[in-house]
C-alpha positions, -999 to 999 in steps of 0.1 A, spaced: 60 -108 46 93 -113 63 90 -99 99 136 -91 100 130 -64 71 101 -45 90 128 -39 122 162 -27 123 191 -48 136 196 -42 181 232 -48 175 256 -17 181 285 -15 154 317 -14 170 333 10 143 369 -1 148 386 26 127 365 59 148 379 43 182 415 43 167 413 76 153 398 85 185 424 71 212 450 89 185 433 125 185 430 118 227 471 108 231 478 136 208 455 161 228 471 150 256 510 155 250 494 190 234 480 195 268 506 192 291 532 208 268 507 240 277 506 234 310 548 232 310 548 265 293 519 285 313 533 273 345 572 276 337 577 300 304 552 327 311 565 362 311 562 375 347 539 404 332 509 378 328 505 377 363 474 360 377 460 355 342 479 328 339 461 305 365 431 313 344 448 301 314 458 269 337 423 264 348 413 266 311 435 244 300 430 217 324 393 217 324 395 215 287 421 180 291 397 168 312 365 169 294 387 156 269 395 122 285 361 118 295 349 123 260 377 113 239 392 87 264 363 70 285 328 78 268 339 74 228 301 89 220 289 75 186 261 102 175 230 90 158 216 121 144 188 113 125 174 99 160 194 126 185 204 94 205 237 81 206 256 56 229 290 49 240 318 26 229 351 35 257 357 21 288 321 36 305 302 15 281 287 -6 310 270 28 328 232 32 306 235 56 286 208 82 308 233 87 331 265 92 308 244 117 291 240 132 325 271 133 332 283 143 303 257 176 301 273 183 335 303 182 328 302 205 299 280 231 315 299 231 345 334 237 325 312 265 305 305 283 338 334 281 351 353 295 322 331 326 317 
C-alpha cells in the first residue's frame, strides 16, 4: 500500500484569488471608513450631540478589526476541522497566539460597544 495516499499533503495552499479579493474588500472598507468618520466628525447635525463620539468609537473599532482581519491576519477557515491559519503579513506569529489575539480583539470591541 502506498503510504502518500493514507496522509494528507502539510503544504498550505496560498489561494491567490481569496488574498486579492481580500486586500480589495479591506481598501474599499477603508475609503468607506474614513468617508464616515469625515461625515460623523464634520456633517453631523448639532442635535446628535455626544452620540456622535459613540458612533466614532464604533466606527473606528470596527476599521480596526478590520485591518487586523482583512489586512494583516487574511484567516483561511477550515471548517470541517474548526482550525484555520493565516496567509497576511502576521503569517510568521503560530497560529495559538493569532487566535488569541484575534478572540481579544473581537470581545474586547464587543464590550466596548454594548
Amino acid at each position: 500500500m502506498n503510504d502518500s495516499a493514507l496522509f494528507c499533503s502539510r503544504e498550505l495552499p496560498s489561494y491567490p484569488s481569496y488574498i486579492f479579493v481580500e486586500r480589495i474588500i479591506f481598501c474599499t472598507s477603508l475609503v468607506v471608513n474614513s468617508v464616515t468618520i469625515y461625515c460623523i466628525l464634520f456633517r453631523s447635525p448639532s442635535y446628535v450631540g455626544n452620540y456622535k463620539y459613540f458612533l466614532l468609537y464604533h466606527v473606528i473599532g470596527s476599521s480596526l478589526l478590520d485591518l487586523q482581519i482583512s489586512g494583516f491576519l487574511l484567516p483561511v477557515v477550515l471548517v470541517s476541522y474548526l482550525s484555520a491559519y493565516s496567509l497576511g503579513f502576521l503569517n510568521f506569529i503560530p497560529s495559538s497566539i493569532l487566535t488569541v489575539i484575534g478572540f481579544a480583539s473581537c470581545g474586547c470591541k464587543q464590550v466596548n460597544s454594548s
